[in-house]
N, CA, C and O atoms as a MOPAC input file, in Angstrom:
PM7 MOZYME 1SCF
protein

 N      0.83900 1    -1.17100 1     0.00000 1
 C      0.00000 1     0.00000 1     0.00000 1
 C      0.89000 1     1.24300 1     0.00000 1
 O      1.72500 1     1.65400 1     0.80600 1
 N      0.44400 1     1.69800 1    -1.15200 1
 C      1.23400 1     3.04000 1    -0.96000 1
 C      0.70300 1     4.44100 1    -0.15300 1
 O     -0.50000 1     4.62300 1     0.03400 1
 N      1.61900 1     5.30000 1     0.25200 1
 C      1.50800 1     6.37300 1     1.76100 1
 C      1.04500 1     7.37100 1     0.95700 1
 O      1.95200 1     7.55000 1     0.14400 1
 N      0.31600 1     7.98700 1     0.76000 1
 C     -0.69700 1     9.32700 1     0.15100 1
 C     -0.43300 1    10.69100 1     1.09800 1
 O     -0.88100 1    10.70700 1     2.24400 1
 N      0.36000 1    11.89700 1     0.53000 1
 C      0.59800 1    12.69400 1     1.13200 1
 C     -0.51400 1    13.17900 1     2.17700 1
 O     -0.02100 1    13.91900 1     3.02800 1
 N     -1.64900 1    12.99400 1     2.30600 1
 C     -2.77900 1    12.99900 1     3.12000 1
 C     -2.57500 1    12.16200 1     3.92500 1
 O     -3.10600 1    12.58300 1     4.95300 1
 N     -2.12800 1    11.21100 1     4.12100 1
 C     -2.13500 1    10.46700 1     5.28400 1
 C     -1.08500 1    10.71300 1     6.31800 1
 O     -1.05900 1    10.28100 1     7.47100 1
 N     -0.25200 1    11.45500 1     5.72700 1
 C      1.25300 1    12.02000 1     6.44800 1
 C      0.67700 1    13.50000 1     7.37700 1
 O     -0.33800 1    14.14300 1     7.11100 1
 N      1.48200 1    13.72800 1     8.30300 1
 C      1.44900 1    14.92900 1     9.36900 1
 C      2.00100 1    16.11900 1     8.72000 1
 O      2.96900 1    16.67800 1     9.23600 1
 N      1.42800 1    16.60600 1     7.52900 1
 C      1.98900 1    17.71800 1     7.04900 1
 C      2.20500 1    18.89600 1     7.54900 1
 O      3.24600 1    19.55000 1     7.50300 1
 N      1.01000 1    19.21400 1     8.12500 1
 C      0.64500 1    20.09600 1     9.09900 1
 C      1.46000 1    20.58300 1     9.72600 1
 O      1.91400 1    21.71400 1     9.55500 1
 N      1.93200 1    19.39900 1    10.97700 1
 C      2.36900 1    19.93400 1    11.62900 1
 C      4.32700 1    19.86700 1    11.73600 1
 O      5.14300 1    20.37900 1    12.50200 1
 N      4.43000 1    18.95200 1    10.52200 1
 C      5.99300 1    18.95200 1     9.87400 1
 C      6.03500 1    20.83800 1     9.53600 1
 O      6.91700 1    21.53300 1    10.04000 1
 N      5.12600 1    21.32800 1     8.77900 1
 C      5.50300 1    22.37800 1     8.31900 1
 C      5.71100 1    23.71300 1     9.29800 1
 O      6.49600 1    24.64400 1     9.11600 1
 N      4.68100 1    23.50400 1    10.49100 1
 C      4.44800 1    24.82100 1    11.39500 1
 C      6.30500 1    24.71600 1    11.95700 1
 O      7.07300 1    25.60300 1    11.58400 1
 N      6.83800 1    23.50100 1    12.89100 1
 C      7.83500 1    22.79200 1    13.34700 1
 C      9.00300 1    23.70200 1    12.54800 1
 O      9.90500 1    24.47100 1    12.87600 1
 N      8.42400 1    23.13400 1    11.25600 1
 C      9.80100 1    23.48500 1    10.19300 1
 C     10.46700 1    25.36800 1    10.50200 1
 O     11.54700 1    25.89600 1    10.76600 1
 N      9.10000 1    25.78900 1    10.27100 1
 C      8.80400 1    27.19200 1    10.23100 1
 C      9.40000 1    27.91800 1    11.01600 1
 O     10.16600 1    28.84600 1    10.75700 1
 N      8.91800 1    27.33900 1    12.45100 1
 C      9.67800 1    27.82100 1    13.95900 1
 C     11.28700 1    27.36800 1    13.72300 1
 O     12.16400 1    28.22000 1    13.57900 1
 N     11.49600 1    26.27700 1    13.70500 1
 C     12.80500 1    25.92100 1    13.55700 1
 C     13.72400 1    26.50500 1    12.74200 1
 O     14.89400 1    26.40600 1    13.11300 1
 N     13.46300 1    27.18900 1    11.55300 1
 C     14.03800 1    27.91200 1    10.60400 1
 C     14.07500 1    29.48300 1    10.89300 1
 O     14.90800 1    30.10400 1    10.23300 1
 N     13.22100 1    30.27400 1    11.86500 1
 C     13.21200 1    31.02700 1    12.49500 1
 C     14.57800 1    31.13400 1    13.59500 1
 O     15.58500 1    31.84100 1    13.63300 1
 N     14.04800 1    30.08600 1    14.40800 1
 C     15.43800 1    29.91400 1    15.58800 1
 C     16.98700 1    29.93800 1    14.60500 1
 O     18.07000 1    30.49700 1    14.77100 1
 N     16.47700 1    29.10900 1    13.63500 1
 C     18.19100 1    28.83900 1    12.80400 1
 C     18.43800 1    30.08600 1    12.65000 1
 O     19.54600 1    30.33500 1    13.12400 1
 N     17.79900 1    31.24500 1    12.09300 1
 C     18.16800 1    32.58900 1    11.37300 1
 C     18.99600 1    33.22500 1    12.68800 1
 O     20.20700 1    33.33900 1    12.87700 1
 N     18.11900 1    33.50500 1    13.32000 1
 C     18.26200 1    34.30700 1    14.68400 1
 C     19.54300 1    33.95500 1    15.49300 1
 O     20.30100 1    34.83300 1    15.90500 1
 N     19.81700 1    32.16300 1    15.77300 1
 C     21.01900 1    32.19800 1    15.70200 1
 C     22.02400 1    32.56200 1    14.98700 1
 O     23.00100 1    33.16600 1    15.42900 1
 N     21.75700 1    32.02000 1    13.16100 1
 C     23.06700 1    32.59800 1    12.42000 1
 C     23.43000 1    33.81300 1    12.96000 1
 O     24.47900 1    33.97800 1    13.58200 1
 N     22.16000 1    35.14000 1    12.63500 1
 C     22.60100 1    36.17100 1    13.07600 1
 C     23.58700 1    36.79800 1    14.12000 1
 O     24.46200 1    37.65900 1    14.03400 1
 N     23.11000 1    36.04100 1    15.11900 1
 C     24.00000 1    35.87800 1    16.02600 1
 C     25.25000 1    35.38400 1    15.97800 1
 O     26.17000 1    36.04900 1    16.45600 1
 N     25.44800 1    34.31800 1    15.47700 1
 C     26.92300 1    34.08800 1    14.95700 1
 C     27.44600 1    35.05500 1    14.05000 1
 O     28.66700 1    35.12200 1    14.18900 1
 N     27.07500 1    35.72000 1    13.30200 1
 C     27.54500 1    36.71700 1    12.76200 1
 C     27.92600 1    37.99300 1    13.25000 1
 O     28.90700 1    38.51600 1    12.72000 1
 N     27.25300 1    38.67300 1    14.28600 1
 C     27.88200 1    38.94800 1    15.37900 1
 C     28.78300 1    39.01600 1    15.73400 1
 O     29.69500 1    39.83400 1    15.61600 1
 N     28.57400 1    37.64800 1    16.51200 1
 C     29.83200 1    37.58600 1    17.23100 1
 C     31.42700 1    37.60900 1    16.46900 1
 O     32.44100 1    38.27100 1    16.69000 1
 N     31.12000 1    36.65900 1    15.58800 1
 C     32.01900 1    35.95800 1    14.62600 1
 C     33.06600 1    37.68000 1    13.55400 1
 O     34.24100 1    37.85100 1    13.22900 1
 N     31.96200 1    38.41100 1    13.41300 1
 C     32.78600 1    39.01700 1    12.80000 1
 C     32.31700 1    40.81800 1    13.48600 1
 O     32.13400 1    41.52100 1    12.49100 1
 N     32.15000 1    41.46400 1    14.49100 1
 C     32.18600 1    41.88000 1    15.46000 1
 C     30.72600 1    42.33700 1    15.47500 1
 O     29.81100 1    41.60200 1    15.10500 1
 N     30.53400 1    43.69800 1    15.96000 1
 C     29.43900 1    44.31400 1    16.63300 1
 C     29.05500 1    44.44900 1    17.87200 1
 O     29.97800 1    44.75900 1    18.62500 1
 N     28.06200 1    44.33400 1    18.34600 1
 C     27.97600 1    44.58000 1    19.93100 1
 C     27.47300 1    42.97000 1    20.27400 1
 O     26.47800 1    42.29500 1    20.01000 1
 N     28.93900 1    42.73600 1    21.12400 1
 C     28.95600 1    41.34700 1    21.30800 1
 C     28.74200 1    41.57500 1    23.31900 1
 O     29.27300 1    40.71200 1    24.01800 1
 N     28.23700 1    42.33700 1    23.77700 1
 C     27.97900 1    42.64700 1    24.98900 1
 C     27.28300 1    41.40800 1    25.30600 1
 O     28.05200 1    40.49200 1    25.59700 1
 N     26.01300 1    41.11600 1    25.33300 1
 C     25.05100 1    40.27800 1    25.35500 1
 C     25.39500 1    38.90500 1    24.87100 1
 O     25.02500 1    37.90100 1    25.47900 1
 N     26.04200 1    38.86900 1    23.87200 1
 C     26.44800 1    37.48000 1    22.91600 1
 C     27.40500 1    36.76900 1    23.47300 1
 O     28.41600 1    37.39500 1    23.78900 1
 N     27.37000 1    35.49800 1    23.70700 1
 C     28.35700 1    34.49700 1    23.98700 1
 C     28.27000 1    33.47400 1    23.06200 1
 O     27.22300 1    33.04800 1    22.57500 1
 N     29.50200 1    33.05000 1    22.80500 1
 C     29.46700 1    32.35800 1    21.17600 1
 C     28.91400 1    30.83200 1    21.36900 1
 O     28.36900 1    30.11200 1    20.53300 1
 N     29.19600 1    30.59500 1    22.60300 1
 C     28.62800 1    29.29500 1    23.36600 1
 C     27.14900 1    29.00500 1    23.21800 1
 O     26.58700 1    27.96000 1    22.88900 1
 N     26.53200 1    30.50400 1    23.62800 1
 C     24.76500 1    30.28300 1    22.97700 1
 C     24.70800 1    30.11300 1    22.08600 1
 O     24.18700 1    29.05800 1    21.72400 1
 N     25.21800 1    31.05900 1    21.12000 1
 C     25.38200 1    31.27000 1    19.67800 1
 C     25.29100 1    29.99600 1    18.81100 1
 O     24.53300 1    29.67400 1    17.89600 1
 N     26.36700 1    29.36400 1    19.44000 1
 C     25.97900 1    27.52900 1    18.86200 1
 C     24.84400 1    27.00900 1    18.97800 1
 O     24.14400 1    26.61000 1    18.04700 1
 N     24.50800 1    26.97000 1    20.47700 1
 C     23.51700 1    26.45800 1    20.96500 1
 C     22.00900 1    26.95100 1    20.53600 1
 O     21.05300 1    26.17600 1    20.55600 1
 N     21.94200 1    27.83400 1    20.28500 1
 C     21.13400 1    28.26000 1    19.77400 1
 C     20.73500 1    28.09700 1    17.96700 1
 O     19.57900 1    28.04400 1    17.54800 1
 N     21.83400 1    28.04400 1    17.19000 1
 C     21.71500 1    27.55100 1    15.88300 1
 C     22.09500 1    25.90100 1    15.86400 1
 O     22.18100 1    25.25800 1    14.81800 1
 N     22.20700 1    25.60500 1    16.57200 1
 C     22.08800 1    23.91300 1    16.46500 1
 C     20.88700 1    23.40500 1    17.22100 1
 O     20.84700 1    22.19700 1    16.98800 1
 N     19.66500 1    23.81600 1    18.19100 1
 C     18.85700 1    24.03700 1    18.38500 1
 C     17.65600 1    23.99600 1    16.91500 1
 O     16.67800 1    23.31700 1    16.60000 1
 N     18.55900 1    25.34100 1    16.22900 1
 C     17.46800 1    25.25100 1    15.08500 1
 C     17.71500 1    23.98000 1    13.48400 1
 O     17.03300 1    23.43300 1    12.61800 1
 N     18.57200 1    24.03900 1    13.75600 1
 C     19.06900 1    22.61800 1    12.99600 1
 C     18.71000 1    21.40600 1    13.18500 1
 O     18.69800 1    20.66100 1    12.20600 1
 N     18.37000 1    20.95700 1    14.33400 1
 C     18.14000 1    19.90400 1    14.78300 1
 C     16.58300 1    19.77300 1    14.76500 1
 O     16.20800 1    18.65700 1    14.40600 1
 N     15.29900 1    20.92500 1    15.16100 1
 C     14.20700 1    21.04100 1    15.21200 1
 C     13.95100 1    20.89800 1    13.54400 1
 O     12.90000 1    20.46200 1    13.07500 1
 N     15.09100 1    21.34000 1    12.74600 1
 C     14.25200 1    21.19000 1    11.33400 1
 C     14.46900 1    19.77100 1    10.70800 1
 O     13.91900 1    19.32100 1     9.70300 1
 N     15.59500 1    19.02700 1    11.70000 1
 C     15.42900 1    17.73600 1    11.33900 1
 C     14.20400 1    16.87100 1    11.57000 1
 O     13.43800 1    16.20700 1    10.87200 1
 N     14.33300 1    17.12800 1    12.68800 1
 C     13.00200 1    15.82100 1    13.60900 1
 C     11.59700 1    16.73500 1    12.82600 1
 O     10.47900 1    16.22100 1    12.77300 1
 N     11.84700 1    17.92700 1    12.34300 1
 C     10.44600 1    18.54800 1    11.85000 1
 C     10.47200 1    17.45600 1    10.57400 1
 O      9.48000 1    16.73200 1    10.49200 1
 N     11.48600 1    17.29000 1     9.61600 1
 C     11.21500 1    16.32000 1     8.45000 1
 C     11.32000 1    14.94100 1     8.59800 1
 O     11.00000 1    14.19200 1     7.67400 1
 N     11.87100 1    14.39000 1    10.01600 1
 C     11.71900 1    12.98900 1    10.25500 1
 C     10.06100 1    12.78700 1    10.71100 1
 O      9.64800 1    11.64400 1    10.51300 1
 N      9.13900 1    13.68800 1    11.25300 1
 C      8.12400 1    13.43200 1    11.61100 1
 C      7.37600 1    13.10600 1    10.92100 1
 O      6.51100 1    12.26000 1    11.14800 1
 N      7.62800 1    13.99700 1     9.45000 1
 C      6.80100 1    13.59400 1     8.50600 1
 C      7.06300 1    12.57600 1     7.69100 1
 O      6.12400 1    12.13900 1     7.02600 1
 N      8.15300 1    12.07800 1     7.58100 1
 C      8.47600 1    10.71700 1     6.73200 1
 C      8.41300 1     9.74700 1     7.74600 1
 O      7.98800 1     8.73700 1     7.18600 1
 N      8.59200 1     9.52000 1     8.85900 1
 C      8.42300 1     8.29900 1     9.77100 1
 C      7.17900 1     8.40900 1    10.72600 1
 O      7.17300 1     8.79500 1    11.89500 1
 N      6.10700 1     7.97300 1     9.93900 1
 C      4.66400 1     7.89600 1    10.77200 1
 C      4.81600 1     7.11100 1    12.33700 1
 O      4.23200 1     7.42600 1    13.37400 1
 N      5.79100 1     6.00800 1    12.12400 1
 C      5.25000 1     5.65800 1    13.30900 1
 C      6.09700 1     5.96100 1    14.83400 1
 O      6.04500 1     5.28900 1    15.86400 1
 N      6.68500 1     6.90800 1    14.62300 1
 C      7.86500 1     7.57000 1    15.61800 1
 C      7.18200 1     9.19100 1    15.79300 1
 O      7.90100 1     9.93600 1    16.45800 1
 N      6.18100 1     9.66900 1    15.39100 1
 C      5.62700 1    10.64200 1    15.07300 1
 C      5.58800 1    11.59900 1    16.51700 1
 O      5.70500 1    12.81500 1    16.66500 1
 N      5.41000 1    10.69300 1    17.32200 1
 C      5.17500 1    11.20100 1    19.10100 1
 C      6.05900 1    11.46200 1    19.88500 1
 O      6.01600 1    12.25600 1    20.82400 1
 N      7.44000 1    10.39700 1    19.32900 1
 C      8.77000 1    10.94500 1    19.83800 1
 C      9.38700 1    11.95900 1    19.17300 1
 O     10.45400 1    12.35100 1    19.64600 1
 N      8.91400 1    12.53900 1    18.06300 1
 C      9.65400 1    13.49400 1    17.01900 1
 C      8.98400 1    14.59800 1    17.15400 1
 O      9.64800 1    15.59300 1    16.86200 1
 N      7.07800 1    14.95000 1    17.75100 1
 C      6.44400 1    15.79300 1    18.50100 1
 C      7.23600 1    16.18200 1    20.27100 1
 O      7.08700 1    17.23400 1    20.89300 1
 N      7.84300 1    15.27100 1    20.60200 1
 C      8.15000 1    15.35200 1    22.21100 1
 C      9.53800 1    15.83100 1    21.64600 1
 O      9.77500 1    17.01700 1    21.87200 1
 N     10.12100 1    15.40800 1    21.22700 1
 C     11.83500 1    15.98400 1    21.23000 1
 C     11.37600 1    17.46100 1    20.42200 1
 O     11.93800 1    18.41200 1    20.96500 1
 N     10.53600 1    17.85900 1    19.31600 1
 C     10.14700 1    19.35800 1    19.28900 1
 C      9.98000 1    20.23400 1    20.33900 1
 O     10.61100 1    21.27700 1    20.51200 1
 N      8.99800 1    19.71700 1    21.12200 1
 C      8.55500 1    20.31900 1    22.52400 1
 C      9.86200 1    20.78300 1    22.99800 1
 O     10.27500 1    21.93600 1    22.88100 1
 N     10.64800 1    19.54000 1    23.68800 1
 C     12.13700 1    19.88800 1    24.23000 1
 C     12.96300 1    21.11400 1    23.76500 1
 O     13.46100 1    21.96400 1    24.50400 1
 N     13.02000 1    21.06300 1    22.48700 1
 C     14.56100 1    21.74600 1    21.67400 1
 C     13.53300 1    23.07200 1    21.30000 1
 O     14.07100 1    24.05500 1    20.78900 1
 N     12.42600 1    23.09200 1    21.48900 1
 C     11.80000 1    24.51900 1    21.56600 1
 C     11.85800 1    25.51100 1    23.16600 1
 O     11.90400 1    26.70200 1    23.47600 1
 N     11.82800 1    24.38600 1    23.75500 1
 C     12.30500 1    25.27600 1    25.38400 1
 C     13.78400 1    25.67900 1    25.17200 1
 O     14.26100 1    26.77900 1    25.45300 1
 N     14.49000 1    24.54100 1    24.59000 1
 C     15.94200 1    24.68800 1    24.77100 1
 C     16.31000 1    25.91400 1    23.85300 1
 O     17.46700 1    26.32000 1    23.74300 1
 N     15.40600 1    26.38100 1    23.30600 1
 C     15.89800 1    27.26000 1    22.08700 1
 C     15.75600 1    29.00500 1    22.79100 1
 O     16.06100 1    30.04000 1    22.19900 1
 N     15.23900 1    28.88800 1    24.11000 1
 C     15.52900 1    29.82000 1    24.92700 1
 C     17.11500 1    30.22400 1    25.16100 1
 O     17.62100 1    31.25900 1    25.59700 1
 N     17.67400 1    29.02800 1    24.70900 1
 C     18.89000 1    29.49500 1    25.88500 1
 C     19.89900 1    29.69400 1    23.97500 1
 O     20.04900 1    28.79600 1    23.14600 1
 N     20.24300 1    30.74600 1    23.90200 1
 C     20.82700 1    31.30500 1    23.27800 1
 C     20.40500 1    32.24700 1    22.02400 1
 O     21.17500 1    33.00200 1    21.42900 1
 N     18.86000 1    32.02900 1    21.70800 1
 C     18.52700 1    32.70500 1    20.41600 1
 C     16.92400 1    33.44200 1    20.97900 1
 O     16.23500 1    34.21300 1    20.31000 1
 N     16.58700 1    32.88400 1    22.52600 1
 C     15.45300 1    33.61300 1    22.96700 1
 C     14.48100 1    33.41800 1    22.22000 1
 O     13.86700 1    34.29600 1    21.61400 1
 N     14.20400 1    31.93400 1    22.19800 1
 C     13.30900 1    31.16500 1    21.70700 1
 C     13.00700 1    31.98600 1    19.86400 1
 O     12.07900 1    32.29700 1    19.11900 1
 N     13.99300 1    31.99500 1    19.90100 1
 C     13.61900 1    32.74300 1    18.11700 1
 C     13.13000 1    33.76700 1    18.12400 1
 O     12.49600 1    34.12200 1    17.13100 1
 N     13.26700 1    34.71700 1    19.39400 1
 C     12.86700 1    35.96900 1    19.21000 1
 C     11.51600 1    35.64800 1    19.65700 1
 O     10.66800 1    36.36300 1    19.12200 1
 N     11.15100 1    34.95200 1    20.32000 1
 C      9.68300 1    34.06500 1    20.79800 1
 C      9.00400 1    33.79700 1    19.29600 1
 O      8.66600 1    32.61400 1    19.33900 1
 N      8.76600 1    34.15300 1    18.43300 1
 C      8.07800 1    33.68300 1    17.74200 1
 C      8.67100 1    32.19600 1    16.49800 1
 O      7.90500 1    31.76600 1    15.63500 1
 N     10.20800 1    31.60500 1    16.70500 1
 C     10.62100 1    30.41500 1    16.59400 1
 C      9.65900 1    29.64400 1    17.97000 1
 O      8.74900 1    28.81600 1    17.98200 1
 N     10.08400 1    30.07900 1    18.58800 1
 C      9.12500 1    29.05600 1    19.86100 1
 C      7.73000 1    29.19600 1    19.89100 1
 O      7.51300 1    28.25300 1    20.65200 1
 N      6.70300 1    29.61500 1    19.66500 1
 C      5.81900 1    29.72700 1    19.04200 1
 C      5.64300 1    28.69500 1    18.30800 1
 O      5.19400 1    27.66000 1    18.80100 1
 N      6.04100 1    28.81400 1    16.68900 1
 C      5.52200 1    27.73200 1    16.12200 1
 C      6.43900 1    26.71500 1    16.51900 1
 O      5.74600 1    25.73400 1    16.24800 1
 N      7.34000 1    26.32200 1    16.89800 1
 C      7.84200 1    24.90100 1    16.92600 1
 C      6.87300 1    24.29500 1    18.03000 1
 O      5.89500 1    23.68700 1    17.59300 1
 N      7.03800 1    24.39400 1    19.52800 1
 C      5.90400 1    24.71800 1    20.36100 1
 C      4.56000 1    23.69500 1    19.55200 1
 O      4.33800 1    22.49000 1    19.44200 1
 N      3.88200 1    24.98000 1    19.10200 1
 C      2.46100 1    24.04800 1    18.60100 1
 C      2.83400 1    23.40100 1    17.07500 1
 O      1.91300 1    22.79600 1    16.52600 1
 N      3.84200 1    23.47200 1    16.52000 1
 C      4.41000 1    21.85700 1    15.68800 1
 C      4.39200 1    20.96400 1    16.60600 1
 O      3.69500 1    19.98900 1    16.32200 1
 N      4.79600 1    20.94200 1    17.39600 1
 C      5.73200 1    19.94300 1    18.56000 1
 C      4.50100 1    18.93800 1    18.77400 1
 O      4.62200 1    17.76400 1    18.42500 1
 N      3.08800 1    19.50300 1    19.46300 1
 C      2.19900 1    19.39600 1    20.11300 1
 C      1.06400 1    18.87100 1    18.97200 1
 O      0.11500 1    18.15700 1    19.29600 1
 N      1.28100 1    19.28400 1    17.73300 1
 C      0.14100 1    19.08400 1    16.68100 1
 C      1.00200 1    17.40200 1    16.10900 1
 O      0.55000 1    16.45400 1    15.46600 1
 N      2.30000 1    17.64800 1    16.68000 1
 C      2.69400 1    16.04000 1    15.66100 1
 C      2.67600 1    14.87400 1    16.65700 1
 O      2.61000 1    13.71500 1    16.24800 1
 N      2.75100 1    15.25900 1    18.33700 1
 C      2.46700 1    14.71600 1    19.26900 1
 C      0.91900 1    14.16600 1    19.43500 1
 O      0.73900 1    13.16700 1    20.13300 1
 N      0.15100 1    14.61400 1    18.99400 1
 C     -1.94000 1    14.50100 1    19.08100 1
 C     -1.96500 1    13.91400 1    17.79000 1
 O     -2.88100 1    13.09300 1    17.72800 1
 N     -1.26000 1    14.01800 1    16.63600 1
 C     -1.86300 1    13.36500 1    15.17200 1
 C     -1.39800 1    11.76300 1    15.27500 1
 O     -0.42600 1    11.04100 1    15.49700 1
 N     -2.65800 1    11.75000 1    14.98600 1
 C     -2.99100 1    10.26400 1    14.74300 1
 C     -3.37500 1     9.77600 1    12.90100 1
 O     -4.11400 1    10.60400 1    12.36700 1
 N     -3.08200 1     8.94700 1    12.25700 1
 C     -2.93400 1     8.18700 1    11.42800 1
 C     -4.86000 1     8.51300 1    11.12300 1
 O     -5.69500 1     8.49200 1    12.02700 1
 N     -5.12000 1     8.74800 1     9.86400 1
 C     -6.62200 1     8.10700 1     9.71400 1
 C     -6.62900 1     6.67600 1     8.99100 1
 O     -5.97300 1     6.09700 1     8.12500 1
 N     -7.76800 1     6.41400 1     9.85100 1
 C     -8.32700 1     4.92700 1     9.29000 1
 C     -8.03500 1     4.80100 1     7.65200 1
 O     -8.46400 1     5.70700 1     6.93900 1
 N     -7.42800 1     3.87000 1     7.14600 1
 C     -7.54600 1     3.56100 1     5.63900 1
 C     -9.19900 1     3.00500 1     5.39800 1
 O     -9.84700 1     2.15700 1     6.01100 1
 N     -9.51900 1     3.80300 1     4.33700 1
 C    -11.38000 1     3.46500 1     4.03100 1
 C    -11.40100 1     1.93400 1     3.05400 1
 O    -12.27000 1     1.07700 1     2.89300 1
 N     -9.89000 1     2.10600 1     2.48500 1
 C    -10.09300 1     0.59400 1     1.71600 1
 C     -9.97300 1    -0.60800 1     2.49800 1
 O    -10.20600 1    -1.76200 1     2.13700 1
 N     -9.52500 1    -0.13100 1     3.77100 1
 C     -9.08000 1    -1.53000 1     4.32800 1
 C    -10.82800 1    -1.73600 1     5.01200 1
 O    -11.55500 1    -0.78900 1     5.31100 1
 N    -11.15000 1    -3.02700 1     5.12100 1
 C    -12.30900 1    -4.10700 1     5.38600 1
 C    -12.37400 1    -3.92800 1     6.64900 1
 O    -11.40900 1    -3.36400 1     7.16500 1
 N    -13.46700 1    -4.33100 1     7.48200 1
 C    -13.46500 1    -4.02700 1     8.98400 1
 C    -13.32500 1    -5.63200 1     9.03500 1
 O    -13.34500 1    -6.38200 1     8.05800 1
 N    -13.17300 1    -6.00700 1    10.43600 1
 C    -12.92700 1    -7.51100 1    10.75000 1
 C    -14.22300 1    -7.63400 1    11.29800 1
 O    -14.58300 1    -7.04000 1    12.31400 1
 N    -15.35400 1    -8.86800 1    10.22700 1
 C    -16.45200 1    -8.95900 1    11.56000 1
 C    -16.56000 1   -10.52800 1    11.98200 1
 O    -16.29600 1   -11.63000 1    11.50300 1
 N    -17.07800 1    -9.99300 1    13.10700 1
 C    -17.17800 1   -11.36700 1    13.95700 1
 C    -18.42500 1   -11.64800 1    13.13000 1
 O    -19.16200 1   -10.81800 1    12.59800 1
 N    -18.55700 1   -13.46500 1    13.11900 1
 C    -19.68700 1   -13.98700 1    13.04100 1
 C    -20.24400 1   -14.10100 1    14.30800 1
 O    -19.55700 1   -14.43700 1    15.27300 1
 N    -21.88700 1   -13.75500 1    14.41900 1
 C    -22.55400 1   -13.70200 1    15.68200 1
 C    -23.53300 1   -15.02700 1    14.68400 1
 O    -24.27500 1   -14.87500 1    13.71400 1
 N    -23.09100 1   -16.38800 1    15.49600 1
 C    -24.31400 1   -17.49400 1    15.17500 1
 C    -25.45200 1   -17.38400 1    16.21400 1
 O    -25.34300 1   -17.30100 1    17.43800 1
 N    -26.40400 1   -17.40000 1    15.56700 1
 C    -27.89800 1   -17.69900 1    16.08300 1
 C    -28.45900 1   -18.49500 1    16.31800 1
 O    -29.62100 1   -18.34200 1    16.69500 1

């Protein structure tokens, strides 16, 4: 049986993606920064990582969620995680990376698979 883009968590692969690509920017920026000067008062290059590998990693598990249906809840829960964690160096994407990864996280964590309509129900025989 072949997998019909409808049956996949698009949804919430894409919100995930969105936030996560947010956090990535916000870090680069930040590495840029630091990396080649400006007001590095605030900036420690240590977040700076942490914070763009944060967003690297959320845009992974954002595209493993959607190609591996049945890991879908651990790839919603490790979103959740690396969206808190994305506080600590890029300030959750300026809050609005955390935002959508956040309710990615939570929409790929609740999606459930729909019933295939071709597949047959199993019935019991009830003898009389």
């Amino acid at each position: 049986m072949k997998i019909q883009i409808r049956d996949r968590n698009l949804d919430a692969s894409i919100v995930a993606g969105i936030g996560g690509a947010i956090i990535l920017y916000v870090g680069l920026i930040g590495m840029r920064l630091v990396v080649f000067g400006g007001d590095t008062a605030t900036l420690d290059l240590s977040e700076v990582i942490a914070g763009t590998l944060w967003g690297i990693l959320i845009l992974i598990f954002s595209t493993l969620m959607f190609i591996d249906l049945k890991r879908n809840r651990i790839y919603g829960i490790l979103i959740i995680l690396l969206s808190f964690a994305s506080w600590y160096g890029t300030s959750g994407g300026l809050f609005l990376g955390f935002v959508f990864t956040f309710l990615g996280g939570i929409m790929g964590y609740a999606w459930k698979p729909k019933n295939n309509p071709s597949a047959k129900p199993k019935t019991t025989e009830n003898p009389q």
